[in-house]
N, C-alpha and C positions, 0 to 999 in steps of 0.2 A: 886369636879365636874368631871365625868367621862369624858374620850377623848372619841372621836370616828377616829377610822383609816378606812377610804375608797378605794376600791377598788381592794382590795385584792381578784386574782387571787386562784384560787380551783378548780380542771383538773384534769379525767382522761379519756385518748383519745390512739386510738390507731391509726397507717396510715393502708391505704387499703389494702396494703400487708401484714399488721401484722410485719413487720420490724424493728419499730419503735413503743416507749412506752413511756408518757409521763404522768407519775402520779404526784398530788401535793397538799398538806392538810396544814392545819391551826392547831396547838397546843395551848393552854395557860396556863401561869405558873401562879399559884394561890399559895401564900405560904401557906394560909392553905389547901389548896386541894389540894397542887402538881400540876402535869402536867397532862392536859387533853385534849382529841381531842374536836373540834368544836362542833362536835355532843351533844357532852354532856354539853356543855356548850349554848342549846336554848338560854336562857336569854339574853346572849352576842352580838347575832346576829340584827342587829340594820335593814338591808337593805337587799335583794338576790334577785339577775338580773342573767337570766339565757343568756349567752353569747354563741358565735361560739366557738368550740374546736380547739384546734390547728390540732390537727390530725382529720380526714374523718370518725372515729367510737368513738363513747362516749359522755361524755361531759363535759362541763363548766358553773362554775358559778363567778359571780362578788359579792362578799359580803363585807357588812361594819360593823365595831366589835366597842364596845362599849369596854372599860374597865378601870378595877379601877385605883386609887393608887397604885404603886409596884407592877402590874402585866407585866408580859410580854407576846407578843405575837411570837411566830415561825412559818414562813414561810417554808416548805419544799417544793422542785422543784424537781422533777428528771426526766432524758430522756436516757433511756436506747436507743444505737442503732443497726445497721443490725449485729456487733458484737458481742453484746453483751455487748461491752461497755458502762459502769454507768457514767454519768457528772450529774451536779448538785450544788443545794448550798442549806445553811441550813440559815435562814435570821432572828434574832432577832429584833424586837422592841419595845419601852416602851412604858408605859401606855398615852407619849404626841403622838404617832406615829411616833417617829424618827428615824430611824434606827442605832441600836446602834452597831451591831455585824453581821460580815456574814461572814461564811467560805464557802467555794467550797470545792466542793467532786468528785474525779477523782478515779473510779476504786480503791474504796479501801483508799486512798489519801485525807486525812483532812488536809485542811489547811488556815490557816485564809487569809481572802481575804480584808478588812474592819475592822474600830472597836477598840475599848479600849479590849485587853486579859481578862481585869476581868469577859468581858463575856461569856469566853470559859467552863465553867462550866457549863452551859446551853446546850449549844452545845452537851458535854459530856454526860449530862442525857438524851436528845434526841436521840443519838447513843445508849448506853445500853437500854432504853429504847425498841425502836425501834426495837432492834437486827439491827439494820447497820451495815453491814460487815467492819469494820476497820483494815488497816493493820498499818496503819503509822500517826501520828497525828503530827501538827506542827502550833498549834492554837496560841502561844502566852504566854501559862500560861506553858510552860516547864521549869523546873530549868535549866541552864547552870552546866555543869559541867567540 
């Protein structure tokens, strides 16, 4: 029996000065499909509420995902600001909606924030993926040496 996860935020907004950037998408991990964006996964989308943005240009929406057995979903956030500075976090969850993994991202700076490590591999294919600029990782699943 498929879950459904509610209310999951998806934004992209800018403030009135252009200052301030605040982009954020939904991934899901299908083992036999791999990873894919929302978009291509129509079928999954169960609900879409188009909501206020956080920022005064763009927009928002509230959507609810449906999905299997052994999939997961990713959560991406990010809010570049007047610096140029990246903050953000990359938010894993399972097919009940629970959140099982979440690292934050600082300029470059991965690092687990939440979560069992065994899901820092997800994390990592979302960065290559993605091309997200990584300098430093510190998710969990490092050897000690």
């Amino acid at each position: 029996m498929p879950e459904i996860i509610s209310g999951l935020r998806i934004e992209s907004s800018k403030s009135r000065t252009g200052k301030h950037v605040l982009k954020s998408t939904i991934l899901i991990y299908k083992k036999d499909k791999g990873l894919l964006s929302i978009s291509k996964h129509r079928e999954a989308i169960v609900g879409e509420e188009q909501v206020k943005p956080t920022y005064r240009r763009g927009w928002a929406k509230k959507i609810d995902v449906r999905l299997d057995h052994g999939d997961y979903l990713i959560h991406i956030w990010f809010v570049k600001n007047l610096w140029g500075k990246v903050k953000g976090y990359i938010s894993i969850y399972n097919h009940r909606g629970e959140l099982v993994y979440r690292a934050k991202y600082v300029d470059g700076d991965l690092r687990r924030s939440t979560g069992d490590p065994i899901y820092a591999w997800l994390v990592r294919l979302v960065t290559q993926q993605l091309k997200i600029p990584v300098k430093r990782t510190r998710l969990g699943d490092e050897k000690n040496e």
